[in-house]
Steps between C-alpha positions, in 0.01 A plus 500: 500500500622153552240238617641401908535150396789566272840521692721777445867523470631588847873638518728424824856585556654253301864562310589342208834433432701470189700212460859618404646283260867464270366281146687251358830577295801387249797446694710857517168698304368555157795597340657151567131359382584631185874429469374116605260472153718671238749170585170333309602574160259344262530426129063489399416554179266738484221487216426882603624817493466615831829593675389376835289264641377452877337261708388407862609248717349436858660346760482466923802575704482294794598611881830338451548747123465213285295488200196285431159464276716632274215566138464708180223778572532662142719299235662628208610170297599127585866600493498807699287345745688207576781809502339680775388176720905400496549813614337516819561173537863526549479833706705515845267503777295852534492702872151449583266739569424535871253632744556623841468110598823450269508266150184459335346329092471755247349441158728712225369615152855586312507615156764378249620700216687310206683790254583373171837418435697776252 
């Protein structure tokens, strides 16, 4: 039995309401996304012998789609890295992601994949 000094959780008629939302997005979808990075061809030398590497770049897309903060979350090597930061860098504007307010920031985590050369 609960002591009466300790106040307990009283439930009223309140709604809550789930804010609808579209997230952020390449220009014309994924498929584009990945038709923009194999136009990155890169020549590394690999010291390995693993067939693919990948990476993670973070970035913000601002209310107006474009890109900023723009960082290496997981790195592979110098190269690749400055690889990867280039391309983001030189992306077209993104859509932004949007509430039911319109454009809003959204942080992105991307992963980059790097396939060796044959």
């Amino acid at each position: 039995q609960l002591p009466n000094d300790i106040i307990k959780p009283s439930f009223n008629d309140s709604v809550i309401l789930f804010i609808q939302y579209a997230e952020a997005q390449f220009p014309c979808g994924q498929a584009e996304m990945k038709r923009y990075f194999q136009t990155y061809q890169q020549e590394s030398d690999w010291s390995d012998s693993l067939d693919s590497k990948q990476g993670y770049v973070s970035f913000v897309v601002e209310a107006d789609g474009t890109l900023t903060d723009i960082k290496i979350v997981r790195g592979i090597n110098p190269e690749l890295d400055d690889i990867m930061l280039r391309m983001i860098e030189e992306m077209p504007n993104w859509i932004p992601m949007s509430d039911e307010f319109g454009p809003v920031r959204s942080r992105i985590r991307l992963p980059i994949r790097f396939i060796r050369p044959k």
